[in-house]
PASEBA-1860 file (N, C-alpha, C; in nm, 3 decimals):
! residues 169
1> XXXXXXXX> 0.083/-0.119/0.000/0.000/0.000/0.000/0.086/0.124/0.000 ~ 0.054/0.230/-0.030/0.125/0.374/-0.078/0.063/0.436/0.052 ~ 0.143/0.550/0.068/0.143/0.650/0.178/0.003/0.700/0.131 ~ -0.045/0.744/0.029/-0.123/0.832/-0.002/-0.270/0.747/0.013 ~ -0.268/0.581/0.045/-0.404/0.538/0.073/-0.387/0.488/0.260 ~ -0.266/0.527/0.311/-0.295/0.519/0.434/-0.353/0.699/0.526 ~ -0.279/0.746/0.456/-0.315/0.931/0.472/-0.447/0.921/0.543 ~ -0.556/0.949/0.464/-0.713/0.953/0.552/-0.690/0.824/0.699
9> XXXXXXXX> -0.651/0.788/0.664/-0.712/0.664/0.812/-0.573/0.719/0.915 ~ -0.476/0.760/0.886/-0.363/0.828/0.959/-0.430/0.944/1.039 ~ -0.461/1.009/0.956/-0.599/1.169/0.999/-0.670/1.104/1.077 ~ -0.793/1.045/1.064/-0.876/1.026/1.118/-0.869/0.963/1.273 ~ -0.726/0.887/1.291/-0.702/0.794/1.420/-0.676/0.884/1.546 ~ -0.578/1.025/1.431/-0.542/1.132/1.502/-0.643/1.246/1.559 ~ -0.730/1.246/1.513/-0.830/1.268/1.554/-0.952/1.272/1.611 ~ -0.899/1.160/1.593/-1.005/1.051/1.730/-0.929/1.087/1.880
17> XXXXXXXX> -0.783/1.053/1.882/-0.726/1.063/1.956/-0.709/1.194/2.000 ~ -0.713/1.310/1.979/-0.732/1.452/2.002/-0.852/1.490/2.074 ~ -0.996/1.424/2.012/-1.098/1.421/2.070/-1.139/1.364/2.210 ~ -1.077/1.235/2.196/-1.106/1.186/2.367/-0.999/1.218/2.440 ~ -0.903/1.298/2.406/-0.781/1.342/2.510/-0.883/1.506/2.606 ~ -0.931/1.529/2.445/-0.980/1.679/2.543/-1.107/1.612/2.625 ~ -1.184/1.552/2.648/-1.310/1.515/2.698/-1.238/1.379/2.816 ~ -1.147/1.355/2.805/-1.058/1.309/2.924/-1.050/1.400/3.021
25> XXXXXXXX> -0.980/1.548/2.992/-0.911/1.672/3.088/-1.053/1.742/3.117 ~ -1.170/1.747/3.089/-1.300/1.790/3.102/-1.295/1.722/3.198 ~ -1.347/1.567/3.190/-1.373/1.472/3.319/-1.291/1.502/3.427 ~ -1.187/1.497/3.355/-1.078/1.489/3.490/-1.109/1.657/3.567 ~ -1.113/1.724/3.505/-1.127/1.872/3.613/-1.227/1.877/3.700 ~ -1.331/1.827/3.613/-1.507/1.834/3.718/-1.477/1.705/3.774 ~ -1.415/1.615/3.808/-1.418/1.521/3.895/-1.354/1.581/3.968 ~ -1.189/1.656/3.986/-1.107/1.739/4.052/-1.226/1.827/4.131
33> XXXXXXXX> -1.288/1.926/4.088/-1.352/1.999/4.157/-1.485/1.909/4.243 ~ -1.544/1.828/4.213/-1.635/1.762/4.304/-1.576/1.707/4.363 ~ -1.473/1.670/4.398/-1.352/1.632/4.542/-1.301/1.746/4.587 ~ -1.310/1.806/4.561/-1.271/1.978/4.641/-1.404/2.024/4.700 ~ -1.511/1.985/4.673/-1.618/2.040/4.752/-1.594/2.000/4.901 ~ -1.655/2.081/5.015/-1.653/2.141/5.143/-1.785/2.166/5.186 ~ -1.799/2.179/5.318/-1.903/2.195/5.350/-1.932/2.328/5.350 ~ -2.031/2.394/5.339/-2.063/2.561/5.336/-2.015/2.587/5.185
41> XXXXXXXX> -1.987/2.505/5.104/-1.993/2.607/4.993/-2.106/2.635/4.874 ~ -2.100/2.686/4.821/-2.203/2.680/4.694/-2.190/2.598/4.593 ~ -2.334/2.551/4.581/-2.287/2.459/4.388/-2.422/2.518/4.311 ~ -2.389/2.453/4.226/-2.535/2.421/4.112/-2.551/2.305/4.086 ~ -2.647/2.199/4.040/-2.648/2.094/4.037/-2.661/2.130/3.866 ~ -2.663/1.994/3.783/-2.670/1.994/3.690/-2.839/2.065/3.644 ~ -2.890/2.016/3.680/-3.060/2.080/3.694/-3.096/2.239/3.718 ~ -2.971/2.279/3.764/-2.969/2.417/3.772/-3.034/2.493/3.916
49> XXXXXXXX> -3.026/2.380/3.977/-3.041/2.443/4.116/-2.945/2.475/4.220 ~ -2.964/2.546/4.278/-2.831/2.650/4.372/-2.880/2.593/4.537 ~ -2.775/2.552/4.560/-2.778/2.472/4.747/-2.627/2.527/4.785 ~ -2.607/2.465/4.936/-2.507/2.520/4.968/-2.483/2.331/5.014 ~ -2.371/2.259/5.025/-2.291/2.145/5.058/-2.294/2.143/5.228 ~ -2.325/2.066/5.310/-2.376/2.031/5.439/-2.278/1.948/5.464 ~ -2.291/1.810/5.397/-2.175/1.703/5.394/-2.103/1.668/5.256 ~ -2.014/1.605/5.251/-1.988/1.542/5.151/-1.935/1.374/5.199
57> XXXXXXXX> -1.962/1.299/5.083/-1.960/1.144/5.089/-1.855/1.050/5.020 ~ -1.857/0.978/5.003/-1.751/0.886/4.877/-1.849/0.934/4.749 ~ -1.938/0.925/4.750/-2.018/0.922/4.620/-2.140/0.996/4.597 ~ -2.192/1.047/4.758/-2.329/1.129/4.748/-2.265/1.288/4.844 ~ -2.361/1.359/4.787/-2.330/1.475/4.874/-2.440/1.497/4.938 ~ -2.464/1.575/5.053/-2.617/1.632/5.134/-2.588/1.756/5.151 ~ -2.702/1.826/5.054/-2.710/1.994/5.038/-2.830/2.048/5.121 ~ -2.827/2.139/5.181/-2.881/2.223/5.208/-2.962/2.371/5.144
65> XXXXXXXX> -3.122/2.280/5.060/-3.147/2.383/4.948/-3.262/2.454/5.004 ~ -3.241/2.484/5.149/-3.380/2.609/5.227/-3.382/2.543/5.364 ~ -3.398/2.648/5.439/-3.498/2.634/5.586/-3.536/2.533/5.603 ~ -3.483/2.417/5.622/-3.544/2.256/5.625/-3.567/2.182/5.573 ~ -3.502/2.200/5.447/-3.490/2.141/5.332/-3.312/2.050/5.325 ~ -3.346/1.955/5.302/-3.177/1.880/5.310/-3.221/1.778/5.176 ~ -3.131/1.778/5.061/-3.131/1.663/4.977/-3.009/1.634/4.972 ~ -3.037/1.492/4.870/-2.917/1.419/4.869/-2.881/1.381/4.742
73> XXXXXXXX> -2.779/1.405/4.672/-2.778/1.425/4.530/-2.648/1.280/4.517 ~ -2.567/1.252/4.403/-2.511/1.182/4.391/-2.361/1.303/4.353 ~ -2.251/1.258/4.354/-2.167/1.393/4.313/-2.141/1.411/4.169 ~ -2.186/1.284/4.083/-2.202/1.347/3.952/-2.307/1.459/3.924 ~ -2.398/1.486/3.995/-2.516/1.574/3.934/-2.484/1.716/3.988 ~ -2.366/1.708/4.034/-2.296/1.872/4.129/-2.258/1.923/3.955 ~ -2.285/2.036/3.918/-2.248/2.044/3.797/-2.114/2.191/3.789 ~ -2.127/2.257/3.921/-1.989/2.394/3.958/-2.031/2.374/4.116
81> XXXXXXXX> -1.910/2.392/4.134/-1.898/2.425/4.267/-1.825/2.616/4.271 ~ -1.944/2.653/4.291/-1.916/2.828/4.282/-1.849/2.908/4.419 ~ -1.761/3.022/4.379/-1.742/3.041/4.476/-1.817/3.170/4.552 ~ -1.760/3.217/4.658/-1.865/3.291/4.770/-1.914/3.374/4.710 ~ -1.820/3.446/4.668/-1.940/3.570/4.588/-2.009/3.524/4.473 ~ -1.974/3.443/4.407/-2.079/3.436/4.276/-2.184/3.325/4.370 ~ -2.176/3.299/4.450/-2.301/3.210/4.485/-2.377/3.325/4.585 ~ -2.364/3.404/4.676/-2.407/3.551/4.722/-2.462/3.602/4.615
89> XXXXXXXX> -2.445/3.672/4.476/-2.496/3.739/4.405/-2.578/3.637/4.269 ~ -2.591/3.541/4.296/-2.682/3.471/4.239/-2.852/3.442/4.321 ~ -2.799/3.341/4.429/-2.877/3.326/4.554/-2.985/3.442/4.593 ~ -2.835/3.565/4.701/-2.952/3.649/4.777/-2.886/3.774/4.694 ~ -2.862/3.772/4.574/-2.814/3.938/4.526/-2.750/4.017/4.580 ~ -2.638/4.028/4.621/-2.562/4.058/4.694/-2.429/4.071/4.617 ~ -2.419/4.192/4.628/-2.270/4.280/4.549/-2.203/4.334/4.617 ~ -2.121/4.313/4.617/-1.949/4.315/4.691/-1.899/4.473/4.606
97> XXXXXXXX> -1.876/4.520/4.471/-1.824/4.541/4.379/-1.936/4.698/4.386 ~ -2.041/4.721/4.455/-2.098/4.851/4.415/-2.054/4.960/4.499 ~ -2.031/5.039/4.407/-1.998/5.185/4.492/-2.118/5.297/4.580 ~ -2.097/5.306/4.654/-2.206/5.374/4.730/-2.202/5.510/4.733 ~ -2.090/5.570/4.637/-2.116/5.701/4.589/-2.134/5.730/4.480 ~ -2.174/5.601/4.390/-2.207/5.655/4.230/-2.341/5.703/4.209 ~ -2.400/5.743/4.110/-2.513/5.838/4.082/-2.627/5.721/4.085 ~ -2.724/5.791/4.160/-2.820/5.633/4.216/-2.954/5.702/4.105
105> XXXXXXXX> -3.027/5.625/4.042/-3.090/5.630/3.939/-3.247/5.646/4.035 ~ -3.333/5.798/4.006/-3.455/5.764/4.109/-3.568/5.698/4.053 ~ -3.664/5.647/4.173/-3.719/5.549/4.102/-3.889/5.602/4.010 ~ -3.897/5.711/4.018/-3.984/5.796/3.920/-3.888/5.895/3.833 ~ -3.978/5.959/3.744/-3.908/6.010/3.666/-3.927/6.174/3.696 ~ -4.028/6.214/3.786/-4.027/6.352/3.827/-3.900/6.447/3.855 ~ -3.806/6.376/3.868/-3.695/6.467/3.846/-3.647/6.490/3.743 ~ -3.691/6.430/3.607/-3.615/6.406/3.484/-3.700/6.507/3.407
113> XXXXXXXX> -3.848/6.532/3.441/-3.917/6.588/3.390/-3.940/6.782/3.447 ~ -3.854/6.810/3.543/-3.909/6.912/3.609/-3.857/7.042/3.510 ~ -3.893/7.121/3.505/-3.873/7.250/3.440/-3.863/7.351/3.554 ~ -3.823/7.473/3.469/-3.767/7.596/3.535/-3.921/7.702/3.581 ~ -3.962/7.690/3.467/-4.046/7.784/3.497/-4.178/7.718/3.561 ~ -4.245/7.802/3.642/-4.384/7.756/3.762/-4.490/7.732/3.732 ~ -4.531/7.629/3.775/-4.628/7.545/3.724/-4.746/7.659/3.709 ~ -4.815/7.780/3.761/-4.857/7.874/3.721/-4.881/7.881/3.579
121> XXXXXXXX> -4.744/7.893/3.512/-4.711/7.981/3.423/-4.730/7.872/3.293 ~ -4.692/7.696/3.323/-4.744/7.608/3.271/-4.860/7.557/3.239 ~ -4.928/7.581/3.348/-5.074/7.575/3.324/-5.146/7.714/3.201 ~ -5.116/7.790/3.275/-5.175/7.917/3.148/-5.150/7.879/2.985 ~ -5.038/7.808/2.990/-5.008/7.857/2.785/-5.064/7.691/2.755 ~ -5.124/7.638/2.856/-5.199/7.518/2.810/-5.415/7.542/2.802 ~ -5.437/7.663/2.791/-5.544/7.733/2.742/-5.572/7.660/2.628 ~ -5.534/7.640/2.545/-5.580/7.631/2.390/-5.650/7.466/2.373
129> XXXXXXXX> -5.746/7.519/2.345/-5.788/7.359/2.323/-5.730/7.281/2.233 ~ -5.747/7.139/2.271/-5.621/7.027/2.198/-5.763/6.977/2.084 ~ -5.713/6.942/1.941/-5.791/6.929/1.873/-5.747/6.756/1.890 ~ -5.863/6.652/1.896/-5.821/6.530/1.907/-5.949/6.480/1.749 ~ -5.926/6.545/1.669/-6.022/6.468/1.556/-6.109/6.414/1.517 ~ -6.201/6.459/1.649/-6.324/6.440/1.590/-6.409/6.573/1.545 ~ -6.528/6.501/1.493/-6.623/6.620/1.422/-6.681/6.669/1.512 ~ -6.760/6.803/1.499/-6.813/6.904/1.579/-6.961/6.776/1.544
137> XXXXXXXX> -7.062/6.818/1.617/-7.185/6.791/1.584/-7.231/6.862/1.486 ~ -7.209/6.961/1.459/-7.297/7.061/1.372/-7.213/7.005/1.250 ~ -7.123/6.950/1.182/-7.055/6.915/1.066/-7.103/6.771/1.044 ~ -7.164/6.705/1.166/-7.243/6.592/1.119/-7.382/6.569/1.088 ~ -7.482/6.672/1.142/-7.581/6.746/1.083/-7.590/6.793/0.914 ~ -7.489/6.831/0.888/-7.462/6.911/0.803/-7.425/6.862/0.663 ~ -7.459/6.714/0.636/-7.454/6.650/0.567/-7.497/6.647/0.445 ~ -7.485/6.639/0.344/-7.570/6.670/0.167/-7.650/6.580/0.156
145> XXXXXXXX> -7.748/6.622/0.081/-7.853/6.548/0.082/-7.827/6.427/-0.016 ~ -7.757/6.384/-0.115/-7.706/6.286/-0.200/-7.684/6.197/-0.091 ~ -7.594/6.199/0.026/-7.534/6.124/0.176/-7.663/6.088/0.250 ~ -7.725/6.133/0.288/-7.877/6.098/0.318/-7.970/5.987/0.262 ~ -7.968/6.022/0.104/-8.053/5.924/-0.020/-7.959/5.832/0.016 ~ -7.848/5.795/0.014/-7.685/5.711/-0.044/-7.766/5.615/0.088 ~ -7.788/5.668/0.214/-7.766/5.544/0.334/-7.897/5.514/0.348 ~ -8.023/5.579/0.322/-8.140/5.526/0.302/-8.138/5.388/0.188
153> XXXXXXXX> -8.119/5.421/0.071/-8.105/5.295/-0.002/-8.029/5.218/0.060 ~ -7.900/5.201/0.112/-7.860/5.059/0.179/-7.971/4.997/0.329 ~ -8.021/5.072/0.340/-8.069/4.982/0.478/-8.233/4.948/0.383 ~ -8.273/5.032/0.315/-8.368/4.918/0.210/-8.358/4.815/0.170 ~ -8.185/4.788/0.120/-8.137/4.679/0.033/-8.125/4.563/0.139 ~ -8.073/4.595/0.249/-8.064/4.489/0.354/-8.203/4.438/0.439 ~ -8.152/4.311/0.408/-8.297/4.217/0.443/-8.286/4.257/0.605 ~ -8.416/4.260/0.696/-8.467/4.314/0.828/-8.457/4.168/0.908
161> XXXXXXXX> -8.406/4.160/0.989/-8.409/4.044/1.077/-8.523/4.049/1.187 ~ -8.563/3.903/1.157/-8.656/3.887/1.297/-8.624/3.810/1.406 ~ -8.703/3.767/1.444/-8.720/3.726/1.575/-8.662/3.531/1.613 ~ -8.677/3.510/1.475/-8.648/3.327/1.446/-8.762/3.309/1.390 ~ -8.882/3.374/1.355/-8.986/3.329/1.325/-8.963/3.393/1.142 ~ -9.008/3.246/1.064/-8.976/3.251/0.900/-9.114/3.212/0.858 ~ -9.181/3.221/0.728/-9.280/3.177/0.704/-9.218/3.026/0.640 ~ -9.080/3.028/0.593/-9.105/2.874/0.505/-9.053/2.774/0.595
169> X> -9.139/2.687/0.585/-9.109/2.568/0.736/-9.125/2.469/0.658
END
């Protein structure tokens, strides 16, 4: 056989082998870190729930996920073991990182809106009536007589409804 029909299957072995080397060092880290878990710390489980570690076991852990709440998970389903502050500002919202003299945003907008001049003086140049588009009455009165004939013939043309009562039975 020639170099050039072993080539693809040369590639491909190597690449196999590239693939389960990286998904080896994956396993191996999250197994590393679920043996580093402690009691009091934060995780997530794979499910996406947030507890804090009570005990840990050969193979199970017991979390603490509320006020009297204790489960018992297996340590594959620990999916991060987070640390203090990112489990604080997930949990109970809690920021380490905010400044308590930066510009605090209020929670209406009346300050955003206030003007100089007195509400007095605001009210007055709002006199003018606001035209919102509709017709006067007297412009609907005021109709041509062609518009008159025009809607009399349609309600002629339309059959009159009764009551359920038909003569053909």
């Amino acid at each position: 056989m020639s170099l050039v029909t072993l080539l693809p299957f040369i590639v491909l072995i190597g690449a196999m082998f590239l693939m389960t080397r990286s998904a080896k060092k994956k396993q191996q880290a999250a197994a590393n870190m679920r043996n580093e878990m402690q009691p009091g710390s934060g995780i997530r489980t794979i499910g996406g729930m947030y507890a804090t570690v009570k005990e840990v076991n050969e193979d199970t852990v017991l979390v603490d996920a509320g006020p009297g709440v204790d489960l018992l998970f297996a340590k594959n389903a620990i999916g991060a073991v987070l640390s203090d502050d990112e489990y604080n500002r997930i949990v109970h919202g809690v920021e380490h990182d905010l400044k308590s003299d930066s510009d605090v945003v209020p929670d209406d907008a009346s300050s955003l809106t206030e003007t100089d001049e007195p509400a007095d003086a605001a009210a007055a140049s709002d006199d003018k009536p606001v035209d919102l588009g509709k017709k006067d009455t007297a412009e609907e009165t005021a109709e041509t007589p062609a518009d008159t004939e025009a809607a009399e013939a349609k309600t002629d043309e339309e059959p009159k409804k009764t009551d359920g009562d038909s003569e053909a039975k």
